[in-house]
TORNUVEX-769831 format. One record per residue (C-alpha): residue in three letters; y, z, x; residue number from 0; chain. Coordinates in nm, 2 decimals. Example, Ala and Ser with C-alpha at 12.3 -4.5 7.8 and 13.67 -1.06 7.14 Angstrom:
('ALA', (-0.45, 0.78, 1.23), 0, 'A') ('SER', (-0.11, 0.71, 1.37), 1, 'A') 
This chain:
('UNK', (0.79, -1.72, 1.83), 0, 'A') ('UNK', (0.72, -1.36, 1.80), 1, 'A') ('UNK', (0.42, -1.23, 1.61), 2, 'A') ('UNK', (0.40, -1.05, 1.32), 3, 'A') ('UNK', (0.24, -0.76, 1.19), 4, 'A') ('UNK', (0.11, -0.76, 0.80), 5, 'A') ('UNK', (0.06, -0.46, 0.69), 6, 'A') ('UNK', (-0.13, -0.39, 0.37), 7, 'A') ('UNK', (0.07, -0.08, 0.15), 8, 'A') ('UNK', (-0.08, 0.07, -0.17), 9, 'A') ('UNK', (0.11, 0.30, -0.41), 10, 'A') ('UNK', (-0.07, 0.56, -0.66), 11, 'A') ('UNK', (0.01, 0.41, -1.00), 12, 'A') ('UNK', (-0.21, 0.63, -1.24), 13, 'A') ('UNK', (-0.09, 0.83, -1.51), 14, 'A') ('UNK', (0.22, 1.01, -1.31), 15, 'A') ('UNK', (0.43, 0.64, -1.20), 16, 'A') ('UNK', (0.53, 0.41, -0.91), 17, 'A') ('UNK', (0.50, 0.51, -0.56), 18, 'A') ('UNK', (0.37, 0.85, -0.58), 19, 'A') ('UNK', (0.15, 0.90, -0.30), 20, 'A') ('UNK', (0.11, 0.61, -0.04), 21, 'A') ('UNK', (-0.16, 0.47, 0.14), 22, 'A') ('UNK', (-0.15, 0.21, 0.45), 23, 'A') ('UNK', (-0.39, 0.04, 0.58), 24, 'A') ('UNK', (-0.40, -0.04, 0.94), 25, 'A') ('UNK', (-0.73, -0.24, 0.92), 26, 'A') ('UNK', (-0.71, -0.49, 0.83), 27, 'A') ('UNK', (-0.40, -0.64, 0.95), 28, 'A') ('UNK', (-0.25, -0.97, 0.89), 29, 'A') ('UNK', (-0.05, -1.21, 1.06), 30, 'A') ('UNK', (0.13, -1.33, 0.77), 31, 'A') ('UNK', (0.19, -1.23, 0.42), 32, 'A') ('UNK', (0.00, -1.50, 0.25), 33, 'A') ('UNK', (-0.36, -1.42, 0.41), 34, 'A') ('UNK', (-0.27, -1.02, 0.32), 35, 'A') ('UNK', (-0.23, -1.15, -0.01), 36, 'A') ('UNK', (-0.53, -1.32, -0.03), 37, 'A') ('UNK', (-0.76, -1.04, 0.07), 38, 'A') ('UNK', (-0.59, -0.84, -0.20), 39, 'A') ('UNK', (-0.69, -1.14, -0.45), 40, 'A') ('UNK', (-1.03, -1.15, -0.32), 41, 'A') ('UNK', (-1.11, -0.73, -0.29), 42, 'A') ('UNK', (-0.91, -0.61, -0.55), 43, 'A') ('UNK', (-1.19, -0.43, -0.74), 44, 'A') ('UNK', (-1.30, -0.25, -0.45), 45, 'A') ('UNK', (-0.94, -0.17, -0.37), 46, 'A') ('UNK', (-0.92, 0.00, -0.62), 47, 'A') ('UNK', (-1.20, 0.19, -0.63), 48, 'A') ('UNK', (-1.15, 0.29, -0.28), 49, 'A') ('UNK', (-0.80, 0.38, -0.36), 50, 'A') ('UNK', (-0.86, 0.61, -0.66), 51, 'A') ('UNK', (-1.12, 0.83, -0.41), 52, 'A') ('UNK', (-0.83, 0.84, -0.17), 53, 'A') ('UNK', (-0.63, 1.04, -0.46), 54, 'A') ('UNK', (-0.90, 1.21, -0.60), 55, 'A') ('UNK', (-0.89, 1.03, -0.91), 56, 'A') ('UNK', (-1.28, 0.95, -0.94), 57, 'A') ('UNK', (-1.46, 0.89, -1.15), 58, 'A') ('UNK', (-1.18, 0.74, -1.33), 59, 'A') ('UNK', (-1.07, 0.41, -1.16), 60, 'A') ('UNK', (-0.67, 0.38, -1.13), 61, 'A') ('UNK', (-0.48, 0.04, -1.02), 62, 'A') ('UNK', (-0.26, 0.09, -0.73), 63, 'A') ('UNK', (0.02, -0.13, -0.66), 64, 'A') ('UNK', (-0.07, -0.33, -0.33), 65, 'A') ('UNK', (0.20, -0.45, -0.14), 66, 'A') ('UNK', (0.21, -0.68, 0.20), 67, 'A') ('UNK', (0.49, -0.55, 0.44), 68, 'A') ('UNK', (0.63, -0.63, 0.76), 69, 'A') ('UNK', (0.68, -0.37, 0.99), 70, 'A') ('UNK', (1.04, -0.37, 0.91), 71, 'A') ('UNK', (1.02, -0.40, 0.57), 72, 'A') ('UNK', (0.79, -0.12, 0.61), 73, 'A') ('UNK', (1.12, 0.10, 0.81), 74, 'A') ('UNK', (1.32, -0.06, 0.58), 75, 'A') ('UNK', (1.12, 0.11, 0.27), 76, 'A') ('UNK', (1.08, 0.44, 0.42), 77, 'A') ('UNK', (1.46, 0.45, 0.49), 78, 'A') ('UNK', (1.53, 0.39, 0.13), 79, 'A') ('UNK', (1.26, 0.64, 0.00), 80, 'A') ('UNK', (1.39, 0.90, 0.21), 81, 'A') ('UNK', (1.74, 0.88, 0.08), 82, 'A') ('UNK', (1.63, 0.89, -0.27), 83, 'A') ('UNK', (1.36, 1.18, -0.24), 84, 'A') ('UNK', (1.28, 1.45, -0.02), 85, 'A') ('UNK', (0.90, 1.35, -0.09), 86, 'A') ('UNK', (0.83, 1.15, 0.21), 87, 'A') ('UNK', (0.55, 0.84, 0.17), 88, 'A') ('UNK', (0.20, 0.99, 0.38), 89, 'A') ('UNK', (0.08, 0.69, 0.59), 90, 'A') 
């Protein structure tokens, strides 16, 4: 069985909407989706606040949407975002 990469994705949320910039992680990285998920459950807070100095948003604290992805699902999502926007996601 091959192995496979986890990835951990995050989307600015804040005040302007869904996946508008993005962030990926490359450490950590998972070996399935269910221990990526878990380390979102477990650092969530600092996530956040970690996230929101990535954009700039500090001192104001904004959620991002966290998302576990494969490396395909990763192509998969870039593919789909590209078609739909000229923006392209910076990872």
């Amino acid at each position: 069985m091959a192995e496979v990469l986890v990835l951990l994705v995050a989307f600015f949320l804040g005040p302007i909407g869904d996946h508008e910039p993005g962030f990926m992680f490359y450490e950590p990285s998972f070996s399935d989706k269910e221990s990526c998920n878990q380390y979102i459950i477990e650092n969530k807070s600092w996530l956040h606040i970690y996230l929101s100095g990535r954009w700039g948003t500090l001192p104001d604290v904004y959620e991002s949407k966290l998302i576990c992805m494969t490396g395909d699902e990763l192509k998969d999502f870039q593919k789909h975002f590209d078609h739909k926007s000229s923006k392209q996601i910076s990872i």
